[in-house]
N, C-alpha and C positions, 0 to 999 in steps of 0.2 A: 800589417806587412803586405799582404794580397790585396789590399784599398790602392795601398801607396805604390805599389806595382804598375794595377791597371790606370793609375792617373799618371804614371811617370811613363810606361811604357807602352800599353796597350790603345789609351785614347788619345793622345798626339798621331800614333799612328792610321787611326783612323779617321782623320781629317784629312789623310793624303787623296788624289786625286786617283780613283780608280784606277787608268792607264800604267801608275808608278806602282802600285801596289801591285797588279796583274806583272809587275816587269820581278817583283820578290817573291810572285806565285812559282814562277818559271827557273826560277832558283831553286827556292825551295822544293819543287819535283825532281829538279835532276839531284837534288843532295837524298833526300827519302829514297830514291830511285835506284841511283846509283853507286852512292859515296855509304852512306848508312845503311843501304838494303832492308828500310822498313818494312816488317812481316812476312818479309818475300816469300820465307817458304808457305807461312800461313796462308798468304793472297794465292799462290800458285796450287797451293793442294786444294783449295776450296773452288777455283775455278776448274781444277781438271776434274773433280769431282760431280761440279754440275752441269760443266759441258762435257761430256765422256767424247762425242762425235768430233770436236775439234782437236786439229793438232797444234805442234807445238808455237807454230806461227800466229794462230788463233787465239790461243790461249796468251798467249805474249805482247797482241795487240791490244786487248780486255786490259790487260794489269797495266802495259803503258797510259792506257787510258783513266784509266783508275787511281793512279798517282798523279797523274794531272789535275785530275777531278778532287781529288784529297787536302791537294796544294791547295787547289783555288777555296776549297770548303774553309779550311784554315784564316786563309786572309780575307776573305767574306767574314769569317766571325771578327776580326778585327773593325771592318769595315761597317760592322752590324753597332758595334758598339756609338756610333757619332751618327747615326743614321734619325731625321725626323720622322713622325708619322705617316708625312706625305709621302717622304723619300720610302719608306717600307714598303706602302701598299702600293708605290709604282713596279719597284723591284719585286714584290712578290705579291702576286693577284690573284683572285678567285673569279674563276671562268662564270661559274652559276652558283652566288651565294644566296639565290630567293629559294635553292634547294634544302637549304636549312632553315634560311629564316620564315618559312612558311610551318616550320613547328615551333618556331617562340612566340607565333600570330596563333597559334593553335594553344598554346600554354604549357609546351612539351621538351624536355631538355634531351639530348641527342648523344649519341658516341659515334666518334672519328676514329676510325681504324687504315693504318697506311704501317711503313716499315722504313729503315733507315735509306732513304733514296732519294737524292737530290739536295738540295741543304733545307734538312730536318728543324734545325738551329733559326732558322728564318719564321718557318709555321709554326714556333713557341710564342718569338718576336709576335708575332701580326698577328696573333688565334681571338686576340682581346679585341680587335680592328675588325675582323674580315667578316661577324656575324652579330645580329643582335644576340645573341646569347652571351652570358660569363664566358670566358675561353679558361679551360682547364688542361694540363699539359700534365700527364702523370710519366714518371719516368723514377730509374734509379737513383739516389741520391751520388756524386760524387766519393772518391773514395777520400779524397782531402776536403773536409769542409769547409775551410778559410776559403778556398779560392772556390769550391760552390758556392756560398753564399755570397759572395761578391761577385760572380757572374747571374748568379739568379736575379741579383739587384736590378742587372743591365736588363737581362732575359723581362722580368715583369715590368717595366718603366711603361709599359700600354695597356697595361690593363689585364694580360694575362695572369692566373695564377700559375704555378706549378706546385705541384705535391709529388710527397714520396709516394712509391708503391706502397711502402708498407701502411701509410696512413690512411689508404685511399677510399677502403671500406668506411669511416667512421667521415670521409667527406661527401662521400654517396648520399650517406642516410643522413646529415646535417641539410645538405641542400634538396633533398627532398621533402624531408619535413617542412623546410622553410620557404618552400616553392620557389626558389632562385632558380632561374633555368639556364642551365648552363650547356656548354659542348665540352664535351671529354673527350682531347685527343690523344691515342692508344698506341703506340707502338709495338706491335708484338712480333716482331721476328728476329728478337734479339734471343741469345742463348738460355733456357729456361734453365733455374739456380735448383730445383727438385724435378728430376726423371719420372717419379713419380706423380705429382701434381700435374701434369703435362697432358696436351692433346698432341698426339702420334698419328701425322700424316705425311704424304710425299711431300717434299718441295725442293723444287731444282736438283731433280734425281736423285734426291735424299730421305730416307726415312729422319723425321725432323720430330722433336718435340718442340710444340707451340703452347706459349702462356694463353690460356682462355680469359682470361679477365673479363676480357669486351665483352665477351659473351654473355657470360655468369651475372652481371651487372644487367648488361641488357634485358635479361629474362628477369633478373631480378623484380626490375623497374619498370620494364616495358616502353624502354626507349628504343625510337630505332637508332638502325645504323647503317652511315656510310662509311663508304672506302674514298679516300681521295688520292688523286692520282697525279704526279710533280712531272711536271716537261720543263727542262734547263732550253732557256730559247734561242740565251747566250751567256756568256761570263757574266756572272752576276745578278743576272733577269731570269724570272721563273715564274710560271701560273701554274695552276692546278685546278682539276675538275671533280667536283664531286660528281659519285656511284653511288645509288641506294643501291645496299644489299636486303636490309629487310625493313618496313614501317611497322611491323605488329612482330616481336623475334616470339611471343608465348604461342605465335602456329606454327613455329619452325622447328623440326626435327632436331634433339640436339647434336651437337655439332657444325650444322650447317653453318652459323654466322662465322665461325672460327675458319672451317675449312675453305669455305668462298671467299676472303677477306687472305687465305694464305696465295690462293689460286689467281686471284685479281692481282698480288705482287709479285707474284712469279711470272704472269704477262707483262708486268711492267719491267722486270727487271730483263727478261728473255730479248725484248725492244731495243733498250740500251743497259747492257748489261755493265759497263764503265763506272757509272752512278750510284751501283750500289755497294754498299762498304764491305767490303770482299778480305779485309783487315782483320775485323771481327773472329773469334773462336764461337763460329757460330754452332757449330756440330762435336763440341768435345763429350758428350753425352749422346750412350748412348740409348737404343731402346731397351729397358729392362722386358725380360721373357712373359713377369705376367700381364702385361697391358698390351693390349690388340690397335690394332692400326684403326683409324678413323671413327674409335668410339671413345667417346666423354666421360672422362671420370669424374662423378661433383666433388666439387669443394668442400 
């Protein structure tokens, strides 16, 4: 049923010509916007939350912005789906990819840690393309799996894989043992599912619980890690530049990788704060009393 969908409906659409599709973005934001008032209150408590210094003008230009941005995210995943290889890595490019591939010349597979900003959905697309490494895309599974697995189809058609979180341990240690070197790209500044399991620091003037993953792995294995960083140039077009945060994380105090990687998206989001998914119930947890701010519980 979710095959016969995205062939009947999803990729006919995505042969349309950019300009027409950008013209059903424009729709589509004013109906989220206005007519449906998608999350509104959500989008608007989480931005007066982390802009406390902005009024309501302020605050109201961010969200205008942000449903724009949401639309166009939307019909870019449409657009994603009819899209060639060539066509991807024009629309979404890597500023400095010998900053990674200078460890799969070294024998070394690596973790990418970034957050939901800019369209995330594209660096799934192209992770397989943009470096000699495996591209690996760890994230939540879908709560409907028919229609994940049928978008994951589209999502790995280049070479990326994706995996659940929950698997993720037992693909770590498969492709370490079997020396495939891969990139593990990390999203972590979605809403942590255990209070407890969590790393407790500021971000965007919020005491946050943050998923360590990246981290844990990292020390695990002794992979480094960057941060990469999405500039929207225009509708549709996007580069990013990698940030090494650490080459050796087993000299790094714990917590650092996590904390720095929260702090590097909080500058990008502080930048253009429109971009990122301000939808999200990203803070409905909160801090439990026995765990202290900015120290690492293990796993």
């Amino acid at each position: 049923m979710y095959k016969l969908l995205f062939y009947i409906v999803f990729v006919p659409l995505s042969v349309l010509p950019m300009h027409f599709l950008y013209l059903i973005s424009d729709v589509l934001c004013w109906v989220l916007k206005d007519v449906i008032k998608y999350r509104k209150e959500v989008i608007y408590h989480n931005l007066q939350n982390a802009f406390p210094d902005k009024n309501a003008e302020g605050i109201k230009k961010i969200a205008d912005g942000f449903y724009k941005h949401l639309a166009d995210i939307f019909i870019e995943g449409f657009k994603m789906l009819g899209l060639t290889r060539k066509q991807v890595l024009k629309r979404y490019r890597c500023v400095n990819p010998e900053m990674i591939n200078e460890y799969f010349d070294k024998g070394k597979s690596v973790i990418l840690i970034s957050g939901h900003y800019n369209n995330w959905e594209y660096m799934v697309l192209s992770l397989g393309m943009q470096f000699k490494h495996h591209g690996i895309g760890v994230g939540k599974p879908l709560t409907n799996k028919g229609f994940g697995k049928v978008l994951n189809d589209f999502r790995t058609r280049f070479g990326t894989e994706v995996i659940d979180a929950g698997n993720v341990r037992e693909k770590f240690a498969k492709y370490e043992q079997d020396q495939k070197l891969s990139v593990y790209m990390m999203l972590n500044d979605q809403s942590t599912g255990d209070p407890l399991k969590s790393y407790w620091t500021m971000f965007l003037n919020q005491e946050s619980g943050v998923i360590f993953g990246a981290e844990y792995y990292a020390k695990k294995y002794n992979y480094p890690v960057f941060f990469y960083q999405v500039k929207k140039e225009k509708r549709g077009w996007y580069s990013f530049e990698i940030q090494k945060i650490t080459d050796n994380p087993l000299l790094e105090e714990d917590g650092f990788i996590t904390r720095k990687s929260v702090q590097l998206l909080e500058n990008v989001i502080v930048q253009n704060p429109s971009f990122w998914l301000w939808s999200h119930k990203r803070w409905k947890h909160k801090r439990p009393k026995s765990m202290e701010m900015d120290k690492l519980y293990k796993k």
